[in-house]
HTML snippet that shows the backbone in 3Dmol.js (N, CA, C, O; Angstrom):
<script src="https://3Dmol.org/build/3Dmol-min.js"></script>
<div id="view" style="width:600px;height:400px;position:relative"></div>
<script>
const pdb = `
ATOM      1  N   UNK A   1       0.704  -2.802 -15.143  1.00  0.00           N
ATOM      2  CA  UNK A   1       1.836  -2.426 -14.313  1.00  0.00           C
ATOM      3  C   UNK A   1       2.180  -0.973 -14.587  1.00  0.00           C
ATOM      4  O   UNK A   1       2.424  -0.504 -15.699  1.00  0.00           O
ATOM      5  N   UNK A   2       2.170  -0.357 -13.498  1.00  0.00           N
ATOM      6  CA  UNK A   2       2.952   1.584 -13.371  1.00  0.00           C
ATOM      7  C   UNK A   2       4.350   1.529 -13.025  1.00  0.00           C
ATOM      8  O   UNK A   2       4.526   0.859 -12.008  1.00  0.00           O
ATOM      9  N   UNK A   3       5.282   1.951 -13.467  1.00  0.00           N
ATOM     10  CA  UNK A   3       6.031   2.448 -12.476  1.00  0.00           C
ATOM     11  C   UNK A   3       6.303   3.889 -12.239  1.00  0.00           C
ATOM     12  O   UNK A   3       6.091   4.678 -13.159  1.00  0.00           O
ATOM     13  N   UNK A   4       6.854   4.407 -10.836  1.00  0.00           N
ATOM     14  CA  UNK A   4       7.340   5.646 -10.977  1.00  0.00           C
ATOM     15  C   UNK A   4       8.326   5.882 -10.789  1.00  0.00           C
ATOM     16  O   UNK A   4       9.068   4.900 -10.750  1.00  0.00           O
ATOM     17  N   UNK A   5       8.874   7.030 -10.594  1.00  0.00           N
ATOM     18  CA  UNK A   5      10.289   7.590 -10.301  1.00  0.00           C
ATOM     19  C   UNK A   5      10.273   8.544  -9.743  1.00  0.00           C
ATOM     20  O   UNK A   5      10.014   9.567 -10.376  1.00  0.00           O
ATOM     21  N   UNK A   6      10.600   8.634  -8.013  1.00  0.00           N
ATOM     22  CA  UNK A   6      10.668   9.911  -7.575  1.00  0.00           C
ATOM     23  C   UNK A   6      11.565  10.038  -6.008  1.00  0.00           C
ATOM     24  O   UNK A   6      11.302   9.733  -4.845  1.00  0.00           O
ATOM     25  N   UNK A   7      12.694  10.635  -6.688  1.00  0.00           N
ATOM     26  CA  UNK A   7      13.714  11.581  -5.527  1.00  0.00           C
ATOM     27  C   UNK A   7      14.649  10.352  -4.999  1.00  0.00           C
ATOM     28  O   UNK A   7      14.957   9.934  -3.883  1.00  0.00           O
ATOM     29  N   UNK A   8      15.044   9.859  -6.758  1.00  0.00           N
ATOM     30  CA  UNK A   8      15.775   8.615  -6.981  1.00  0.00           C
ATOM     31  C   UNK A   8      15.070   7.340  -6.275  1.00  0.00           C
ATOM     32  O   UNK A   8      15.821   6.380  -6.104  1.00  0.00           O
ATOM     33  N   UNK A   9      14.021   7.229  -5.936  1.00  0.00           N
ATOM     34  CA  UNK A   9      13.560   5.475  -5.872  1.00  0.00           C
ATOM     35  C   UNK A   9      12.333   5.559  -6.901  1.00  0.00           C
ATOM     36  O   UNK A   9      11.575   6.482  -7.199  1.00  0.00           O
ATOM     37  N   UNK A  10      12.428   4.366  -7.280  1.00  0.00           N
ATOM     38  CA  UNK A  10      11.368   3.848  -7.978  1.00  0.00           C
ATOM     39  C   UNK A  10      10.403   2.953  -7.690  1.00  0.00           C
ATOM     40  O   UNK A  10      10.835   1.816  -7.501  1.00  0.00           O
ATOM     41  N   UNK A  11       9.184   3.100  -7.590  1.00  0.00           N
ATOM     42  CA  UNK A  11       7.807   2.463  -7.484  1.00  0.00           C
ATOM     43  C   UNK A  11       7.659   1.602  -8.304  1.00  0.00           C
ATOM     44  O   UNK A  11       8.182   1.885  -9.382  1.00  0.00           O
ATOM     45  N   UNK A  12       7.061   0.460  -8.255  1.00  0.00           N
ATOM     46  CA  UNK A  12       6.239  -0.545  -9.004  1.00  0.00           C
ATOM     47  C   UNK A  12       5.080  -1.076  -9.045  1.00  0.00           C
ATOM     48  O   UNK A  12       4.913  -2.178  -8.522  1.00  0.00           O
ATOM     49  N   UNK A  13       3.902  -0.322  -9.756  1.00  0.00           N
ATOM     50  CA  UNK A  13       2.420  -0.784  -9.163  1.00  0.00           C
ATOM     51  C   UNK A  13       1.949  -2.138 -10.095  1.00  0.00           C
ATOM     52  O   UNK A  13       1.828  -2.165 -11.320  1.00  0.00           O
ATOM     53  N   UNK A  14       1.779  -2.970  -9.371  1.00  0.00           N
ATOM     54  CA  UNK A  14       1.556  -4.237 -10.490  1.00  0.00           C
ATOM     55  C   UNK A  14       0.418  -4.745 -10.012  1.00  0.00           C
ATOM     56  O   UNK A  14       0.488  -4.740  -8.783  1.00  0.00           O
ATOM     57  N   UNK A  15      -0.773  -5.257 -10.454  1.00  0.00           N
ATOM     58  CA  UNK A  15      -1.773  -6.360  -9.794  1.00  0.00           C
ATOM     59  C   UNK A  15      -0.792  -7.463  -9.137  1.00  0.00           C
ATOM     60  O   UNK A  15       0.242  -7.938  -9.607  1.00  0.00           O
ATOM     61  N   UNK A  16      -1.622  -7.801  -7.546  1.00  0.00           N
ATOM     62  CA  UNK A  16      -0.980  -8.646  -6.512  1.00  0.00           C
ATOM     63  C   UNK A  16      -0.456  -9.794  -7.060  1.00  0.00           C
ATOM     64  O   UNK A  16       0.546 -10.406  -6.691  1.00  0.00           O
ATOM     65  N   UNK A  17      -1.646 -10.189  -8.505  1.00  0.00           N
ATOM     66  CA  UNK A  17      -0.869 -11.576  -9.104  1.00  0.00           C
ATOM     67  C   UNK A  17       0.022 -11.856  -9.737  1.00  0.00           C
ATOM     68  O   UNK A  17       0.283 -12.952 -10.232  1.00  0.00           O
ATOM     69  N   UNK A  18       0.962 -10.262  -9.827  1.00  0.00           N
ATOM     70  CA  UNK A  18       1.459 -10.620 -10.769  1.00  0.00           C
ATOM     71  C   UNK A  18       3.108  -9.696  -9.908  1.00  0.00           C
ATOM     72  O   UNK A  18       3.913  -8.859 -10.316  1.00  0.00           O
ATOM     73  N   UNK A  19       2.978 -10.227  -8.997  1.00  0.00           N
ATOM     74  CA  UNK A  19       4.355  -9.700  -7.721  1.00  0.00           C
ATOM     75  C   UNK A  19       5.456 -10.521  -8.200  1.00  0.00           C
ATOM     76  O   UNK A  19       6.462  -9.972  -8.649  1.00  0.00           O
ATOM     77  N   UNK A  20       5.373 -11.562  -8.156  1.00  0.00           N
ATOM     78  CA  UNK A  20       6.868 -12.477  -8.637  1.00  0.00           C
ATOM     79  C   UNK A  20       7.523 -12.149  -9.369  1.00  0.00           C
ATOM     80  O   UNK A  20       8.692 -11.849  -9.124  1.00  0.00           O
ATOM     81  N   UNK A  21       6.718 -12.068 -11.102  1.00  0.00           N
ATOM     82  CA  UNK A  21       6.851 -12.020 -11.927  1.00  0.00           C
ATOM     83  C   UNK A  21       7.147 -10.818 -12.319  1.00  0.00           C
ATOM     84  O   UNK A  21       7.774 -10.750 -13.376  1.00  0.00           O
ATOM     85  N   UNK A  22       6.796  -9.521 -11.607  1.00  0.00           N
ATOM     86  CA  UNK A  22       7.655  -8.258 -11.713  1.00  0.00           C
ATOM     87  C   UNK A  22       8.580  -8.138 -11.045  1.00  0.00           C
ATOM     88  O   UNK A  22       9.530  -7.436 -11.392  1.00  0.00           O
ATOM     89  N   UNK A  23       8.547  -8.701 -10.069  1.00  0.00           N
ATOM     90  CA  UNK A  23       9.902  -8.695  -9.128  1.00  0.00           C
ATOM     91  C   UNK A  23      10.940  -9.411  -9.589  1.00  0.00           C
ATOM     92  O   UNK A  23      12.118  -9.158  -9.338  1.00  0.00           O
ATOM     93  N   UNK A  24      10.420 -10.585 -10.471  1.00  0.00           N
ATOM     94  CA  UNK A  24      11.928 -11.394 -10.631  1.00  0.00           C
ATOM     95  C   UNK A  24      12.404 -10.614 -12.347  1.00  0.00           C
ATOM     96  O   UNK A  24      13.523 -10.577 -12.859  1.00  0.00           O
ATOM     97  N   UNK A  25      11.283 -10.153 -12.809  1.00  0.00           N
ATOM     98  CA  UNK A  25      11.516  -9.454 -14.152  1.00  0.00           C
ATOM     99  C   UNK A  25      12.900  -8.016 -13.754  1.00  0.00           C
ATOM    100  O   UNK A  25      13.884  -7.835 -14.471  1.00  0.00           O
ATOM    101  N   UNK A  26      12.636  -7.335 -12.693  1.00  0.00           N
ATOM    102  CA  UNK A  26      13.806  -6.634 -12.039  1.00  0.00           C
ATOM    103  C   UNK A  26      14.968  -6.694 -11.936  1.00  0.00           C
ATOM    104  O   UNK A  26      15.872  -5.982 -12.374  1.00  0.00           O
ATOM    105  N   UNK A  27      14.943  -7.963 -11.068  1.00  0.00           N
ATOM    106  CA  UNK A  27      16.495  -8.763 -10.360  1.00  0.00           C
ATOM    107  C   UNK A  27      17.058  -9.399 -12.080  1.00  0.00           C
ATOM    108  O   UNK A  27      18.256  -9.366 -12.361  1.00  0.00           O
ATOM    109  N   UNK A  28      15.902  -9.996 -13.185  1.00  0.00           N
ATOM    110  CA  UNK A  28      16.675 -10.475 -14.386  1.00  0.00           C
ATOM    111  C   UNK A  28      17.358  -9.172 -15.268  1.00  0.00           C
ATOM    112  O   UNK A  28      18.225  -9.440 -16.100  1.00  0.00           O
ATOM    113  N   UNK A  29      16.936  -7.756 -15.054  1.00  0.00           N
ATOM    114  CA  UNK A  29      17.151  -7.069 -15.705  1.00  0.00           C
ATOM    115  C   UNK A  29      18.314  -5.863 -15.234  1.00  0.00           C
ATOM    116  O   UNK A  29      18.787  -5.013 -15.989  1.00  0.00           O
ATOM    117  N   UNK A  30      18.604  -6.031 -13.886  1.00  0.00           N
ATOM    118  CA  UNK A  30      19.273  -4.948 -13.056  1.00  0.00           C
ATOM    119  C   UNK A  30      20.284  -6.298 -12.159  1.00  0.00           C
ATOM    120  O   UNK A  30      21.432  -6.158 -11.737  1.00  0.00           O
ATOM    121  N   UNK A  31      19.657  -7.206 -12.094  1.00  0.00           N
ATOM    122  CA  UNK A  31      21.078  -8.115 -11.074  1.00  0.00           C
ATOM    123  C   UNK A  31      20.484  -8.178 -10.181  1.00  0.00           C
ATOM    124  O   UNK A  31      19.294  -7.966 -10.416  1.00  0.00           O
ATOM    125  N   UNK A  32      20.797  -8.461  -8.766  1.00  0.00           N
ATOM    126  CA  UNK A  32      20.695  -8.387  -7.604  1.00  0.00           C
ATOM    127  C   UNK A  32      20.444  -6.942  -6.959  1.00  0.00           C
ATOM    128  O   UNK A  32      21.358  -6.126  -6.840  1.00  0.00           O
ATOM    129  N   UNK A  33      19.304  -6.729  -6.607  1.00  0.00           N
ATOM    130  CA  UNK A  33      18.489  -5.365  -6.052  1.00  0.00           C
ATOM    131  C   UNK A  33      18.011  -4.995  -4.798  1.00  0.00           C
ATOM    132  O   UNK A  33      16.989  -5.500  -4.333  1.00  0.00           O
ATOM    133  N   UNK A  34      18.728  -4.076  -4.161  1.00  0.00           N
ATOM    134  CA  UNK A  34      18.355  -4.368  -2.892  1.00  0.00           C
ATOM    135  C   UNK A  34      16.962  -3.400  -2.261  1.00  0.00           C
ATOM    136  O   UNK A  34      17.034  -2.213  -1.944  1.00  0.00           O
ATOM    137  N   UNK A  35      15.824  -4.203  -2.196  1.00  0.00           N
ATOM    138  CA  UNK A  35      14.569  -3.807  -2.329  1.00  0.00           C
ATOM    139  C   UNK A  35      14.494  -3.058  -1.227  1.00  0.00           C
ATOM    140  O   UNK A  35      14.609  -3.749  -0.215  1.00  0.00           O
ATOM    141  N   UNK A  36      14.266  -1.306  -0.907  1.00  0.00           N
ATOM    142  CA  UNK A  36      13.927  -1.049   0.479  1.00  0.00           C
ATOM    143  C   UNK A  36      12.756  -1.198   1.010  1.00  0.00           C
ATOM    144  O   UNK A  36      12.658  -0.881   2.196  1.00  0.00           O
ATOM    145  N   UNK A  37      11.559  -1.711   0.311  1.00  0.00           N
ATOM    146  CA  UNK A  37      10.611  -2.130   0.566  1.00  0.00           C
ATOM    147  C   UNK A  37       9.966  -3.316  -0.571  1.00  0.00           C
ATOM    148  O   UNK A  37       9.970  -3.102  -1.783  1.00  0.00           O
ATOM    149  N   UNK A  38       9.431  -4.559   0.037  1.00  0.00           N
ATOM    150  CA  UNK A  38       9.410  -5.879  -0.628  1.00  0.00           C
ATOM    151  C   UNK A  38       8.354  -6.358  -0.738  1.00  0.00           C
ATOM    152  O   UNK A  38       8.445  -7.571  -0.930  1.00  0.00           O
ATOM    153  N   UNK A  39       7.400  -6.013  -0.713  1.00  0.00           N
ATOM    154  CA  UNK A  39       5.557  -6.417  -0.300  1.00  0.00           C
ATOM    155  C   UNK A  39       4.571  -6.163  -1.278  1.00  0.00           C
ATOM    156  O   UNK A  39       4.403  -5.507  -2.306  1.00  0.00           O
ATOM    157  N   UNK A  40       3.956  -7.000  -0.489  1.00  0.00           N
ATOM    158  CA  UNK A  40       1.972  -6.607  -1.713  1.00  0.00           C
ATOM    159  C   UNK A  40       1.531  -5.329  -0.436  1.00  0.00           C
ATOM    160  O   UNK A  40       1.265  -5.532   0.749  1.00  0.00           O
ATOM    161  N   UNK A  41       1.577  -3.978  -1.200  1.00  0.00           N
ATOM    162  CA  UNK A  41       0.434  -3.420   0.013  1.00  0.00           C
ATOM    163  C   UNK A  41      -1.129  -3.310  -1.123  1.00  0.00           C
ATOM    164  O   UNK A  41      -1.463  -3.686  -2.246  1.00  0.00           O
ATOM    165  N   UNK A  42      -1.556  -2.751  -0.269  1.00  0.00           N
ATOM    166  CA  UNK A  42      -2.992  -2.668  -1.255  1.00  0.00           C
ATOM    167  C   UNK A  42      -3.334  -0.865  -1.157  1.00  0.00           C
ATOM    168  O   UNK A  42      -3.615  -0.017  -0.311  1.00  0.00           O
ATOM    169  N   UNK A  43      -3.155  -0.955  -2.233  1.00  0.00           N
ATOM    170  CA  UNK A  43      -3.332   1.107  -2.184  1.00  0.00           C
ATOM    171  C   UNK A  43      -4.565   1.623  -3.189  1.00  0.00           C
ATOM    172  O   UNK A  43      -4.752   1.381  -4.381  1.00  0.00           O
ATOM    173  N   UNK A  44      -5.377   2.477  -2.185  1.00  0.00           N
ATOM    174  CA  UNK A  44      -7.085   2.474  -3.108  1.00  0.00           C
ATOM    175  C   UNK A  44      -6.433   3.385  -4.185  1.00  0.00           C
ATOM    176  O   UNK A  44      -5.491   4.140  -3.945  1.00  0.00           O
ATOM    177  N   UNK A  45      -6.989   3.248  -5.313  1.00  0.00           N
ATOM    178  CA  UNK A  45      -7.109   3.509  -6.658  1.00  0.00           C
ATOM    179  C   UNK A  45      -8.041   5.075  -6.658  1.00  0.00           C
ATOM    180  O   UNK A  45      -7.763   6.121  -7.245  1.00  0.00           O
ATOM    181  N   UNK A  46      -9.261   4.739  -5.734  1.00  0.00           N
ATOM    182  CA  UNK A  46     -10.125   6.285  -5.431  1.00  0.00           C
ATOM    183  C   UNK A  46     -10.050   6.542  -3.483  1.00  0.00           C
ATOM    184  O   UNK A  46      -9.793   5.652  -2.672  1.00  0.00           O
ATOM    185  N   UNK A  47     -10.220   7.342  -3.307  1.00  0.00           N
ATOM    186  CA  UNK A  47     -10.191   7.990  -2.227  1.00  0.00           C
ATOM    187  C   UNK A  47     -11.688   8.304  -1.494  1.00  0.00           C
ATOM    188  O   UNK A  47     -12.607   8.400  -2.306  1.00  0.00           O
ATOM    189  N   UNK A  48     -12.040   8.468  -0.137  1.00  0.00           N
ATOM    190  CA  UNK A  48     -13.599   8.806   0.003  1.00  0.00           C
ATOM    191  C   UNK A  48     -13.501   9.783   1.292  1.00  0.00           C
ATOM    192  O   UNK A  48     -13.126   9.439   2.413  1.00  0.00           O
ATOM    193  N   UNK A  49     -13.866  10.910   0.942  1.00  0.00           N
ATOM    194  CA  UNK A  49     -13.246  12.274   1.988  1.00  0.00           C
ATOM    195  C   UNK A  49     -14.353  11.975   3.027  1.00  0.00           C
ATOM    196  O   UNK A  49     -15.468  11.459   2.959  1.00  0.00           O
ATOM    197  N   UNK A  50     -13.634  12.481   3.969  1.00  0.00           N
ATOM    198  CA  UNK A  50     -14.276  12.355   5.205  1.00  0.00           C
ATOM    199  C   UNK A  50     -14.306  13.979   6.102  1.00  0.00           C
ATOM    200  O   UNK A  50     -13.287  14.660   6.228  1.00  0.00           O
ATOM    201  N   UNK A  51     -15.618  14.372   6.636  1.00  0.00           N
ATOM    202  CA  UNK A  51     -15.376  15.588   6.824  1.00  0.00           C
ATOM    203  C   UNK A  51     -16.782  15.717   8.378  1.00  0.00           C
ATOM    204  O   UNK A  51     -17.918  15.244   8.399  1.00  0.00           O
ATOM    205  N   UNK A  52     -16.012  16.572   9.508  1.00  0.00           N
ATOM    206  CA  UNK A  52     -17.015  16.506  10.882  1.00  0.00           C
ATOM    207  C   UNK A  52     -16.987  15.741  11.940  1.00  0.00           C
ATOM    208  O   UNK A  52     -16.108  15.600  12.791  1.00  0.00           O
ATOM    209  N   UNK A  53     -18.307  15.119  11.791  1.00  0.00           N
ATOM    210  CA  UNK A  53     -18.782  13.650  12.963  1.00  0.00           C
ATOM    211  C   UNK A  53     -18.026  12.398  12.116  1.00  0.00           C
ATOM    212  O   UNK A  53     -17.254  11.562  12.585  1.00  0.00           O
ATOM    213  N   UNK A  54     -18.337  12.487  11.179  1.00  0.00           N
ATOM    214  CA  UNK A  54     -17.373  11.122  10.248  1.00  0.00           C
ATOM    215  C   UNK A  54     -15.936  10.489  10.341  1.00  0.00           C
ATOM    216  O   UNK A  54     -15.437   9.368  10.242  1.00  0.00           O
ATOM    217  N   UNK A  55     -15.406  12.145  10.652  1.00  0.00           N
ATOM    218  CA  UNK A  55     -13.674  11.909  10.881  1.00  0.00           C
ATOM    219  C   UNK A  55     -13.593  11.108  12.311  1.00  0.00           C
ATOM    220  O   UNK A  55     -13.087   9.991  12.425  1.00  0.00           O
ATOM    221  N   UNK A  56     -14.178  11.864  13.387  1.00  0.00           N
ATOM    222  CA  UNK A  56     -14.126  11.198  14.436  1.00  0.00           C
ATOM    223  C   UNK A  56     -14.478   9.582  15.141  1.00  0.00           C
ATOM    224  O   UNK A  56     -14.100   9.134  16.223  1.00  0.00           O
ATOM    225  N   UNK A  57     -15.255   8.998  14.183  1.00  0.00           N
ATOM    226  CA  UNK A  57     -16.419   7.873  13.867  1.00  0.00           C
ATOM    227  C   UNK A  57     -15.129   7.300  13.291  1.00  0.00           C
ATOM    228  O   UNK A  57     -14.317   6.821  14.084  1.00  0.00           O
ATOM    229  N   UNK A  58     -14.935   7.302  12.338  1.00  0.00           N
ATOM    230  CA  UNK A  58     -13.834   6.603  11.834  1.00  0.00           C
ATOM    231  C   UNK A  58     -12.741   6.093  12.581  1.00  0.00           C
ATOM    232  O   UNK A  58     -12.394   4.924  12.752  1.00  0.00           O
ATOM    233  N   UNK A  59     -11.985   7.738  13.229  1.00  0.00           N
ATOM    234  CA  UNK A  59     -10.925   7.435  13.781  1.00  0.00           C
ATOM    235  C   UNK A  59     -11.185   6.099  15.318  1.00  0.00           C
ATOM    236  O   UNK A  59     -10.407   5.191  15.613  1.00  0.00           O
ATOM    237  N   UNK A  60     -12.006   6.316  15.745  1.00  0.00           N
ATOM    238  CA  UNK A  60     -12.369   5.518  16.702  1.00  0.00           C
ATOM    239  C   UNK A  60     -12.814   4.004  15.996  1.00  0.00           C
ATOM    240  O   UNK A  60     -12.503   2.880  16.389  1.00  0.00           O
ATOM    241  N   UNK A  61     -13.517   4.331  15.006  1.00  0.00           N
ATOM    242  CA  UNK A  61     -13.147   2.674  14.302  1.00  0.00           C
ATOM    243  C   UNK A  61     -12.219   1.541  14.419  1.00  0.00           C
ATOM    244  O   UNK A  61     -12.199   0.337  14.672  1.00  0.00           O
ATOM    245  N   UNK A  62     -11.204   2.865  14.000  1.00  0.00           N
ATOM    246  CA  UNK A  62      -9.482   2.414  13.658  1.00  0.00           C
ATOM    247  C   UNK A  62      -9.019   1.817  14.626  1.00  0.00           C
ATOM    248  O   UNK A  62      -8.683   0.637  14.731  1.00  0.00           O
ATOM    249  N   UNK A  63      -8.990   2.902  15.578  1.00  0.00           N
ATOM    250  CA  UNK A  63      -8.384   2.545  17.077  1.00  0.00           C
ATOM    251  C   UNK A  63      -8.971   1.428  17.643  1.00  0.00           C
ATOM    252  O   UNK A  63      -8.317   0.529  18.172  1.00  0.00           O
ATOM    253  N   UNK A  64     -10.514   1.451  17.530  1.00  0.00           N
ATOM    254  CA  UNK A  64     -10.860  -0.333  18.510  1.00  0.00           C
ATOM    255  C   UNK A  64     -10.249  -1.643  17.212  1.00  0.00           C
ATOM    256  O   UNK A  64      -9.904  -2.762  17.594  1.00  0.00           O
ATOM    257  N   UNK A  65     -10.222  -1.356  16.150  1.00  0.00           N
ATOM    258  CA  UNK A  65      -9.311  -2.227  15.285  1.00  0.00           C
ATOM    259  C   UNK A  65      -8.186  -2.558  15.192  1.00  0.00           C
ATOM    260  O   UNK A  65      -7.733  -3.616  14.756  1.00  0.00           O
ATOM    261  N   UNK A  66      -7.477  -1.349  15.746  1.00  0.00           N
ATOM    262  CA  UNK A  66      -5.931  -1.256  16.362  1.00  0.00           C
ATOM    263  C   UNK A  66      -6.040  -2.361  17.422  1.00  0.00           C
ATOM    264  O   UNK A  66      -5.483  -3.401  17.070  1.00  0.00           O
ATOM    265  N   UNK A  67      -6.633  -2.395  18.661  1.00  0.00           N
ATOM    266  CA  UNK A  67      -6.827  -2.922  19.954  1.00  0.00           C
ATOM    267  C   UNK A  67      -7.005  -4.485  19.534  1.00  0.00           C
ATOM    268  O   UNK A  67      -6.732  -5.309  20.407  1.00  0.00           O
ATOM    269  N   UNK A  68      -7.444  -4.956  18.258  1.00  0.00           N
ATOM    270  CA  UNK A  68      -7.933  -6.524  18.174  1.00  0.00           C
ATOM    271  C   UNK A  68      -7.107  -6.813  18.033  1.00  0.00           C
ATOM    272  O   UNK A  68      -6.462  -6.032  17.334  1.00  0.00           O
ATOM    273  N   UNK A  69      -6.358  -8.050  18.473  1.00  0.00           N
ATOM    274  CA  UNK A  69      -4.894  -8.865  18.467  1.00  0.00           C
ATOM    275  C   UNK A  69      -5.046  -9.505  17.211  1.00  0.00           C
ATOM    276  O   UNK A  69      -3.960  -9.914  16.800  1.00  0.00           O
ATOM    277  N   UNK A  70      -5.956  -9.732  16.484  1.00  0.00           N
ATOM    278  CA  UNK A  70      -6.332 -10.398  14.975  1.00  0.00           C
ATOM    279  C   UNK A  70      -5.558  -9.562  14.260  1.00  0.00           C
ATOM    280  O   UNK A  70      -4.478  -9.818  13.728  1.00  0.00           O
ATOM    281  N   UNK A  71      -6.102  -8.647  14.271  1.00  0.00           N
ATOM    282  CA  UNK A  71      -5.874  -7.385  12.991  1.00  0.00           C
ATOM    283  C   UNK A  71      -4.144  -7.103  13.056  1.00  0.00           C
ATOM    284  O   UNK A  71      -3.348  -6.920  13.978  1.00  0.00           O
ATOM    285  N   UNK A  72      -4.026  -7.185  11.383  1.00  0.00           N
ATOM    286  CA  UNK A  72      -2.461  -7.182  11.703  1.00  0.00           C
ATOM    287  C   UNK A  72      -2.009  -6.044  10.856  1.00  0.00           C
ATOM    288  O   UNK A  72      -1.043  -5.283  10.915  1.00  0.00           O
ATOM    289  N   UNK A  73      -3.623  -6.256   9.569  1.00  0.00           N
ATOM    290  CA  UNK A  73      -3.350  -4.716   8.585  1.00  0.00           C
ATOM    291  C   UNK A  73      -4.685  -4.112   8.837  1.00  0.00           C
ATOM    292  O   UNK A  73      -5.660  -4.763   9.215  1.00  0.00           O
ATOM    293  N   UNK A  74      -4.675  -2.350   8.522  1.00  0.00           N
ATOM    294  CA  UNK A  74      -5.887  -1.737   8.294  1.00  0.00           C
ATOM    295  C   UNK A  74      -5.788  -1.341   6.868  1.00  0.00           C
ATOM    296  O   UNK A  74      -4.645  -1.111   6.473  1.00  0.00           O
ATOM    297  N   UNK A  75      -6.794  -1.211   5.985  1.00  0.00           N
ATOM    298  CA  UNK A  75      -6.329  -0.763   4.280  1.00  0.00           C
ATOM    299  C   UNK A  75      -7.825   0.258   4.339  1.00  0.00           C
ATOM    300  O   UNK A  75      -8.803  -0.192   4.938  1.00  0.00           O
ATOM    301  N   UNK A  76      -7.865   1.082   3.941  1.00  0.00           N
ATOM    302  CA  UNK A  76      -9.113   2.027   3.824  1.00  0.00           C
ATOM    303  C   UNK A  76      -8.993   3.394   2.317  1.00  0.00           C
ATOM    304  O   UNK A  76      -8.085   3.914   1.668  1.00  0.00           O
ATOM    305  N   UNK A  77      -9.993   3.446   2.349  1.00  0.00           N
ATOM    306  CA  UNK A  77      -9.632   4.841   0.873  1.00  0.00           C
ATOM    307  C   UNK A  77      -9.859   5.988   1.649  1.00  0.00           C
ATOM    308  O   UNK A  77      -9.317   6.961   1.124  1.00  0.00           O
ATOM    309  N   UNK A  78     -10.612   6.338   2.987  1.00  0.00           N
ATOM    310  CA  UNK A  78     -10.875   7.462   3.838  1.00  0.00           C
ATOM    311  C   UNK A  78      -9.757   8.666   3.628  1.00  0.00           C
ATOM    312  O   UNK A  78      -8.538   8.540   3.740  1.00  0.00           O
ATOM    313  N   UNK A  79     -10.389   9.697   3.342  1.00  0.00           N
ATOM    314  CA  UNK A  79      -9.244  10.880   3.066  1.00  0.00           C
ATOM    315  C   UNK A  79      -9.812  11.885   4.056  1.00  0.00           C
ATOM    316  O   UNK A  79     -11.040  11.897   4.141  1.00  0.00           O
ATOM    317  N   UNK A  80      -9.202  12.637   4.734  1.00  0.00           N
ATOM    318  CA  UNK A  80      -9.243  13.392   5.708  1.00  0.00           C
ATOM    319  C   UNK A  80      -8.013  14.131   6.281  1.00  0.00           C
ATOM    320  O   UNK A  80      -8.137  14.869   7.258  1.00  0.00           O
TER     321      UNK A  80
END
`;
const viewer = $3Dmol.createViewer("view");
viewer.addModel(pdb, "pdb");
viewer.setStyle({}, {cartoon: {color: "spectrum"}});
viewer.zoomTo();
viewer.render();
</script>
């Protein structure tokens, strides 16, 4: 588990399995907290630059992935 601190809010990076159990470790230690954001996101750890024909390839990836009524998240390390 990380946490940070920046421009008065604080971050909490925890493995997904272990969300409850930092979250309720919070609310036991501070009270009742009013979370402005409450979720598992998934955030890459490394990054993979993208540079040219690639950026464009990608972005059009995205977008016909955008368009599938399935898809509800996109998660990628692509830096550009």
């Amino acid at each position: 588990t990380d946490v940070e601190s920046e421009a008065g809010k604080i971050t909490v990076f925890t493995p997904h399995t272990e969300y409850f159990k930092a979250k309720q470790t919070l609310i036991d230690s501070f009270g009742e907290i009013d979370f402005e954001v409450d979720d598992i996101q998934f955030i890459a750890q490394t990054h993979t630059p993208l540079a040219g024909e690639d950026i464009e390839t990608f972005e059009r990836l995205l977008s016909m992935l955008n368009d599938v009524d399935d898809v509800q998240n996109i998660y990628h390390s692509a830096e550009y």
